[in-house]
N, C-alpha and C positions, 0 to 999 in steps of 0.2 A: 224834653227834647232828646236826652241822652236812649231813655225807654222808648221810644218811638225808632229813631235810630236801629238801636238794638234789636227791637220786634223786627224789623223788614229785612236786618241782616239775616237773622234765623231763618226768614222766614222765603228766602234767595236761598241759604242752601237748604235749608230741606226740603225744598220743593226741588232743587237741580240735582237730590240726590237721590229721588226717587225715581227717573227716568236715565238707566245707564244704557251705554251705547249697544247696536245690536250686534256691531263684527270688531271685539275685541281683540280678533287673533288676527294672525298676519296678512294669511294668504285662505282664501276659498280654494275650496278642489271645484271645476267644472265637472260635474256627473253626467253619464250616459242618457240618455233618455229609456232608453228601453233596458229591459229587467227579464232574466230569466225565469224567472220567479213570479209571472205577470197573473197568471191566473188560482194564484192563491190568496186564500181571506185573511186580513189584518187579523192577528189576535192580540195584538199590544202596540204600543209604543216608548222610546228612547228618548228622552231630548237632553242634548247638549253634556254628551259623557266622554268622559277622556277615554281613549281608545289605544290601544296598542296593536300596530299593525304589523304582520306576519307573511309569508308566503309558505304554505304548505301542498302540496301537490299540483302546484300551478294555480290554486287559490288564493285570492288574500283570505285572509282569517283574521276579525277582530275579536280582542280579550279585552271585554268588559268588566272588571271584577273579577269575579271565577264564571261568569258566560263566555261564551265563542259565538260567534256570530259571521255570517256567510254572505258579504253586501253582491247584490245583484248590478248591480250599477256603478260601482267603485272604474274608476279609467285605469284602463294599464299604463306603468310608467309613476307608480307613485313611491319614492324613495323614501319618505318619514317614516316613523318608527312611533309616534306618538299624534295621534288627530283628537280632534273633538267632534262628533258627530251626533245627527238627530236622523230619524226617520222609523218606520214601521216595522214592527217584528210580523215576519207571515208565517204561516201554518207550515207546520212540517206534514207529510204525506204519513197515514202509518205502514205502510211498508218500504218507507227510507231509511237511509243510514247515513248520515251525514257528521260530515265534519265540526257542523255548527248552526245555530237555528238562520233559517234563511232572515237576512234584510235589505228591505230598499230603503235607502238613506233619501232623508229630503235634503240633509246638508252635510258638510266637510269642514274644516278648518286645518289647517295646518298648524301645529302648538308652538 
């Protein structure tokens, strides 16, 4: 009786621990729909990286590691200084000079 017991407790959490929730963070950002960025090809993607957000010449600019990154859809008015973010790294043009590789984000979080 005890090993029967036992078996279905194990066997409650590890099945509850392989399905964690999907918005651990506090707050979602509501993103733009539209992207400046609209008619360039995905060459990569991000998913779910802590983010350090900046303003540099009236951009935001995120620091991924030692990446910069240039969100096309980011809302104006956002105060944090630390997000978590997913979405698509797109094509730089080669005659640009940018601050940072262009991205449309599919999501936000607030940390």
């Amino acid at each position: 009786m005890k090993r029967k017991f036992l078996f279905a407790v194990m066997i409650f959490i590890l099945s509850n621990g392989c399905y964690p929730s999907k918005n651990i963070y506090s707050k979602a950002i509501k993103l733009q729909q539209k992207c400046f960025y609209e008619n360039r090809n995905v060459t990569n993607s991000i998913k779910d990286a802590e983010a350090e957000l900046t303003v540099q010449n009236n951009f935001y600019v995120l620091k991924v590691k030692d990446r910069k990154y240039i969100p096309c859809n980011l809302p104006a008015g956002i105060k944090h200084q630390s997000i978590i973010i997913s979405g698509e790294i797109l094509q730089i043009m080669p005659n640009e000079r940018l601050m940072g590789t262009p991205l449309r984000l599919s999501s936000a979080y607030i940390k």
